[in-house]
N, C-alpha and C positions, 0 to 999 in steps of 0.2 A: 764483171757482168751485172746486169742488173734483172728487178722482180717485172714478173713479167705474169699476165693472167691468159691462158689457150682457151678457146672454146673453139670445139669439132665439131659439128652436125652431121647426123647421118640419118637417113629416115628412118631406122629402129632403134636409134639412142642420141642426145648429147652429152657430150662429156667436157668438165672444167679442171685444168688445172691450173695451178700455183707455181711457178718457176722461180726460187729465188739466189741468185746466183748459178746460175746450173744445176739447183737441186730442187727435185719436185718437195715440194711442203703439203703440200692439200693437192686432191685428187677426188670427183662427184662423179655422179652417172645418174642420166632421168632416161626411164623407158615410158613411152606413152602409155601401157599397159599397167606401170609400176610406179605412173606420176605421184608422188605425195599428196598427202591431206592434209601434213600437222600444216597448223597454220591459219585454215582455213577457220571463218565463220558461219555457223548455221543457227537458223531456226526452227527447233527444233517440240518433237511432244514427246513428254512421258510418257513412257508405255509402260510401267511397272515400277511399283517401288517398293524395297529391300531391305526394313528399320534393322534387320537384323544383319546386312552387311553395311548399313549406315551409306547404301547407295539406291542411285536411280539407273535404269536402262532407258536411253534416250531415241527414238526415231530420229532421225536426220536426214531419212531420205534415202541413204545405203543398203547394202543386203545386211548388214551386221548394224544393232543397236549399239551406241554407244552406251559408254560408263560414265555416268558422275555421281560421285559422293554429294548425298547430301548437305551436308556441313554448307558447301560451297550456294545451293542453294538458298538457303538462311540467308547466309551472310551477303549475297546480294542483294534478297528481298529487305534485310533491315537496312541497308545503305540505300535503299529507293524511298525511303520512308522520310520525309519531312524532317531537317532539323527545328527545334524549337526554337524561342528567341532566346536572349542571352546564353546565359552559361547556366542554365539550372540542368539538372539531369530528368534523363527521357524518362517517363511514367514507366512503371510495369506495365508488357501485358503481352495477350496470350503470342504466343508466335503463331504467324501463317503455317494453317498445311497444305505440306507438300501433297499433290495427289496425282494419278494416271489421268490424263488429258491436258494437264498442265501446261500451256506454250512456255518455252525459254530457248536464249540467246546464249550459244556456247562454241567456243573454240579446240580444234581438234590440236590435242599435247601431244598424244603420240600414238604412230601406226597401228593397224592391226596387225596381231601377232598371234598364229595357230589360230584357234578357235576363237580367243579373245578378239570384240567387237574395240573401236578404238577409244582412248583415253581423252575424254570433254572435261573443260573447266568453263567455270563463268568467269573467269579473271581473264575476259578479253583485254588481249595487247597489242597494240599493231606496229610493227619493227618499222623504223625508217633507218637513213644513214646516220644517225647520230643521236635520235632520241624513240623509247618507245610509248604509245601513248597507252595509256590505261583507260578506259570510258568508265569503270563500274568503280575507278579510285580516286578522290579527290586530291591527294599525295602528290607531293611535288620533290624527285630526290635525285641523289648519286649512287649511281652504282656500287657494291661493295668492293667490286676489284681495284677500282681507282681508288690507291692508298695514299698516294700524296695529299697532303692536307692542304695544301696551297694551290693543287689544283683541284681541290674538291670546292674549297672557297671560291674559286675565279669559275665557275661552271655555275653553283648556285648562284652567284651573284646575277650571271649571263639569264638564267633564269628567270629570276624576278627583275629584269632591269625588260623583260620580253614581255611583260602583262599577257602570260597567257589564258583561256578562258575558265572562268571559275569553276567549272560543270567537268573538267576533264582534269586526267593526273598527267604528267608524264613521268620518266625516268631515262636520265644520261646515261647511254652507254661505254663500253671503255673506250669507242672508237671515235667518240669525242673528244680522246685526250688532246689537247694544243689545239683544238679547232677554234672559228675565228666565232665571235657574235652574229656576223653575217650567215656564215653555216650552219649554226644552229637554229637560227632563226626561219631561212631557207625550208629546214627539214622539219619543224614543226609547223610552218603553214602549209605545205605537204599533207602531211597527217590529220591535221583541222580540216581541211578542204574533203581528204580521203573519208572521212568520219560522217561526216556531215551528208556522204553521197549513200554511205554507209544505211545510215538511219532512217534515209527517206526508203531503202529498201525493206527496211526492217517493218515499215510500216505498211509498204502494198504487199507483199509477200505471206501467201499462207505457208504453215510449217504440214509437214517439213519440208524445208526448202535451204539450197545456198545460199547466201547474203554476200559473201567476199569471197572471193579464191585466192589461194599465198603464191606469188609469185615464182613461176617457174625456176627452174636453176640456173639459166642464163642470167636472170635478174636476179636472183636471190644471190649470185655471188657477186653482181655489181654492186648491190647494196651493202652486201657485207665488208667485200676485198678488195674493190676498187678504193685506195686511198691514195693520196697524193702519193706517196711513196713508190707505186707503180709506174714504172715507166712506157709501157704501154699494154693496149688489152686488144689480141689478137683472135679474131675470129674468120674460118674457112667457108661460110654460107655467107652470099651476097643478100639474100632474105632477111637472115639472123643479124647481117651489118647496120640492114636500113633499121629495125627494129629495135635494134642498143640505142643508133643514131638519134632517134626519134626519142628515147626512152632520157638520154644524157639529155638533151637540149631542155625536157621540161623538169629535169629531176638535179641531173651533175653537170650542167651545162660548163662547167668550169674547168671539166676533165673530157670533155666529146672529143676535143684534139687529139688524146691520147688513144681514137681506138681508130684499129687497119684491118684494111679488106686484104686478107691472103688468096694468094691470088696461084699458090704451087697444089703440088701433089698429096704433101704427106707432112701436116702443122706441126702433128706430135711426133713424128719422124726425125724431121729436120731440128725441130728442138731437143730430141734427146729425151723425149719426156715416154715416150712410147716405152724404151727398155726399161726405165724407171720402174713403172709402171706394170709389167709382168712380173717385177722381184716384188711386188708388196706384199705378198703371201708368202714368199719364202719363210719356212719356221724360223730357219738363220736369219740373223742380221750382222754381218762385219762391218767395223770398228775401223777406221783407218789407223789403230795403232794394232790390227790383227788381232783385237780383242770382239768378242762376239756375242748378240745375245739370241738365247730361245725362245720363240713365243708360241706357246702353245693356247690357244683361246678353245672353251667348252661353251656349252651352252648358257650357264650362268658365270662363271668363271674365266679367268685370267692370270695363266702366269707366264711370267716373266723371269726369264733366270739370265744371268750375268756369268760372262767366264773368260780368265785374260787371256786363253789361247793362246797367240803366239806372239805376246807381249814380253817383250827382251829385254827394255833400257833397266840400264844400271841403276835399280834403288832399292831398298830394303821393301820388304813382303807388306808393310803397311803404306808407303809409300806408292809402289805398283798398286793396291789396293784400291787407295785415294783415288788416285789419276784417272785408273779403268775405270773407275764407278763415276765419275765427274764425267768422261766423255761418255757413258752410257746412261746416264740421267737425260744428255740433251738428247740422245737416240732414240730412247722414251718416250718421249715428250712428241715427238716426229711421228714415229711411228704410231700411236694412238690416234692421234688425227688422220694418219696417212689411211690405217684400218678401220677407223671411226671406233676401236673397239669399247662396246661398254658394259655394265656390271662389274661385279668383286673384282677388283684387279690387284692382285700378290707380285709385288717386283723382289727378287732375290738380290740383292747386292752381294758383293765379293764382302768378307767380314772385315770390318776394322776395328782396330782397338779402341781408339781416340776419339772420343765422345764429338769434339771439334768438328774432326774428319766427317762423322755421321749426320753431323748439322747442319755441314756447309754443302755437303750430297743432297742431302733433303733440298736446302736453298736452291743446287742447280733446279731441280728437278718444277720444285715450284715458278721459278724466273721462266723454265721452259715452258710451262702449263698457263701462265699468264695469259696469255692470246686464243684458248682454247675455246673456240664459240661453246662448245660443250660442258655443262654443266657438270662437277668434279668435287667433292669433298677427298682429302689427304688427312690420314690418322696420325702420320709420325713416322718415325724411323725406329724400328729394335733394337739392341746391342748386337743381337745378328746381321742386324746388313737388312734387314725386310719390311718393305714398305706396303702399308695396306691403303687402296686407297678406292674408291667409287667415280664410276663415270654414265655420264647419262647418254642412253643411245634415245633418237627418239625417231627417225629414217632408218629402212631396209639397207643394212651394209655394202660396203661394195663388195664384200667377200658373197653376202649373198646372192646379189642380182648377177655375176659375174662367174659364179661357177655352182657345180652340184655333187651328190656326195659319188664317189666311184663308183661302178658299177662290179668293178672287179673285187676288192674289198671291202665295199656295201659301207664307205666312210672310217672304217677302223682304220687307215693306213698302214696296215698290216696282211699279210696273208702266211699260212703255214709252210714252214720248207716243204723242197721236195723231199730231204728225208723221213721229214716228219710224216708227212702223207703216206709216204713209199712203206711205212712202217704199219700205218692207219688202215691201208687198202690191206694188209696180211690181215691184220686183226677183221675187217669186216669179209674176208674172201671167206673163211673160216667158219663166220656166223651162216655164211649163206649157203656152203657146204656142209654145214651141220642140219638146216631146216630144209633143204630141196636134194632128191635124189637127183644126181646128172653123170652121165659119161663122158660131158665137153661144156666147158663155161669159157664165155668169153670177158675178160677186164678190160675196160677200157678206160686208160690215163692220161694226162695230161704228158706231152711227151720226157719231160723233166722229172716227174716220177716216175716214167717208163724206165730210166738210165737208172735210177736208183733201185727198183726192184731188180734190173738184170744185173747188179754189182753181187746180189745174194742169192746166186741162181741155186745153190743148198738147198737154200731155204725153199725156193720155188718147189724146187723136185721133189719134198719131203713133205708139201703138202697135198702133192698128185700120187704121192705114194699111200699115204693115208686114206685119203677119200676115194683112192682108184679112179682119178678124175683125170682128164687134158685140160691144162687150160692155158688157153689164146691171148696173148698180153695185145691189145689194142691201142695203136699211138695216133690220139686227137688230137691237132693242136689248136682246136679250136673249143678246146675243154679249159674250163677253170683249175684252175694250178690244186683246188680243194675238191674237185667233182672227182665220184667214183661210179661205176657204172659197172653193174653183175649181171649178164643175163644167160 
């Protein structure tokens, strides 16, 4: 089989997936209500500034003030400042201050979250297919993920063989690896053109105000995911067809061929991708060698635990070891994109002895994280088997936009047995017979703790004999398995 991109439209959501071989890889969701902002550019005014959190609260136009650290402020305003001539060094002198009314040009990094208004930088960059441009950088580089040194030379080469303009930076992305001069070139007059339409608004526009808006999802995975490698990019909206159509012709015009109007019932259906896609929150994850992991994700944290379950083949306990953790490194590595999850993230590996073993686990794990649009620092591996590593979220999850916390166990995924309860209601029947004189009380249970208080009907009669009370066992089934009810 081959990699294949779905896009669903429905008028309260689209959604993208990644097919590759028969397996979902990436999986998005945009709600018009919950469309993104990182991305975007605004012009923006200080509304306050904070020397003591070494930041600014920025207007931009939204209900919530943006955040940006000063620091970043500086350091724009001295890259605006005139180089000297030759090579002598810049005089001393005082810095600009930063102050409340201030106009500046900033880009949103990452959503609002709870009360928190969203994360602004002045290191505007604008993503294309193959290079991102910098305006506030004069830098011309390679990405750190492209390690190959032979192809970091043949990219910078492609570069300066491109005389691009002195006033801007860019930086090659990974997804430039083995691309041609042509492509490169293509995607940076793009961005020059983009920039340049950019600036003329930067100029009529009072702040606060929008300047650029980041590219919806249907385009932001074109620009991402669409690589030659795709065999084709399938979309179920005749609207959403013409609109890629138009969008390839002036951007990927070299891949338009590869995109088809679905023309059935059910895109994610018939591809398989649908059931895919209800297991991505399973806490489980199995192993096609019955080996299994848990992923329990909290609000700052992530773990990950490893376990060989029902892994049988013939090999010594270090060996099994090895294997399970090698095929649940590339699981990993899936699953985190597949959840988007990010913060602390603790993977448990099965223990191995063999320092080797623990190296070459590490390695899957990294070769898997390679392609991760999301930003990821790895600490290492322990002599336990545990890997600490960070992941940047900077979009609302799909776990979030896609479900809410219970209603019945209020998010604990837990609730109290009926014994436990059926034990609970004695102990409270008791408090309420000791503070109210009564001749008839009625309890009303949950019907599952009803069957457990009449397993101890002793017990019942011994407490009507005490208090010289009757009391009515009442069966809700429309009662919480933990609600008790005296009257």
């Amino acid at each position: 089989m081959s990699k294949e991109i779905l896009i669903n439209v429905e008028p309260q959501e689209k959604r993208a997936a990644i097919i590759n071989e028969g397996r979902l890889e990436e999986f998005y969701i945009e709600r018009p209500q919950d469309k993104t902002i990182v991305g975007n550019i605004y012009k923006g005014r200080i509304e306050a500034v904070l020397p003591s959190l070494g930041a600014a609260f920025v207007n931009i136009g939204l209900p919530k003030n943006g955040f940006l650290y000063l620091s970043e402020i500086q350091e724009t305003l001295d890259a605006l400042e005139p180089v000297e001539q030759g090579h002598q060094p810049k005089k001393e002198h005082p810095k600009t201050e930063i102050k409340k009314g201030q106009e500046v040009l900033v880009q949103v990094v990452k959503e609002s979250f709870g009360t928190k208004g969203p994360r602004l930088s002045c290191h505007i960059g604008l993503a294309g297919r193959c290079l991102v441009l910098m305006p506030a950088d004069k830098q011309v580089g390679v990405s750190r993920r492209i390690e190959d040194d032979e192809e970091r030379r043949r990219l910078k080469k492609i570069l300066n063989e491109l005389k691009l303009p002195k006033d801007l930076g860019f930086i090659v992305r990974t997804a430039a690896w083995n691309k041609s001069k042509q492509e490169i070139s293509r995607d940076a007059n793009f961005l020059i053109k983009l920039w340049r339409r950019i600036e003329k608004g930067i100029q009529a526009k009072p702040a606060p105000n929008l300047i650029y808006e980041e590219y919806d999802l249907t385009l932001r995975v074109i620009r991402d995911s669409f690589t030659e490698d795709v065999h084709k990019l399938i979309v179920d909206s005749k609207e959403e067809f013409y609109r890629i159509k138009y969008f390839m012709r002036t951007f990927l015009s070299y891949l338009a061929n590869k995109v088809e109007f679905y023309q059935g019932d059910d895109l994610f259906g018939e591809k398989d991708a649908e059931k895919q896609i209800n297991k991505i929150f399973d806490s489980k994850v199995y192993l096609k060698s019955k080996a299994y992991l848990v992923i329990e994700p909290t609000e700052g944290l992530v773990v990950i635990d490893v376990n060989s379950g029902g892994f049988r083949k013939k090999f010594n306990q270090e060996d099994t070891a090895f294997k399970v953790n090698c095929e649940a490194a590339i699981e990993v590595a899936r699953q985190l994109r597949l959840r988007d999850l990010g913060g602390i993230i603790v993977i448990d590996f099965i223990d191995m002895e063999k320092e080797g073993h623990r190296r070459e686990v590490l390695n899957v794990l990294k070769n898997q994280l390679h392609n991760d649009k999301a930003k990821y620092d790895i600490l290492g591996i322990s002599k336990f088997g545990v890997v600490e590593m960070t992941r940047e979220r900077v979009h609302q999850t799909v776990q979030t936009l896609s479900y809410q916390s219970c209603p019945y166990c209020k998010g604990s995924g837990k609730t109290k047995s009926a014994i436990t309860m059926s034990i609970y209601a004695f102990k409270e029947l008791k408090k309420f017979l000791k503070a109210n004189q009564a001749r008839e009380v009625n309890l009303v249970l949950n019907p599952s703790v009803i069957d457990e208080v009449l397993k101890e009907k002793n017990n019942l009669k011994s407490v009507e004999a005490k208090f010289k009370v009757k009391i009515n066992l009442i069966s809700n089934p429309a009662s919480h398995i933990e609600e008790i009810k005296i009257y």
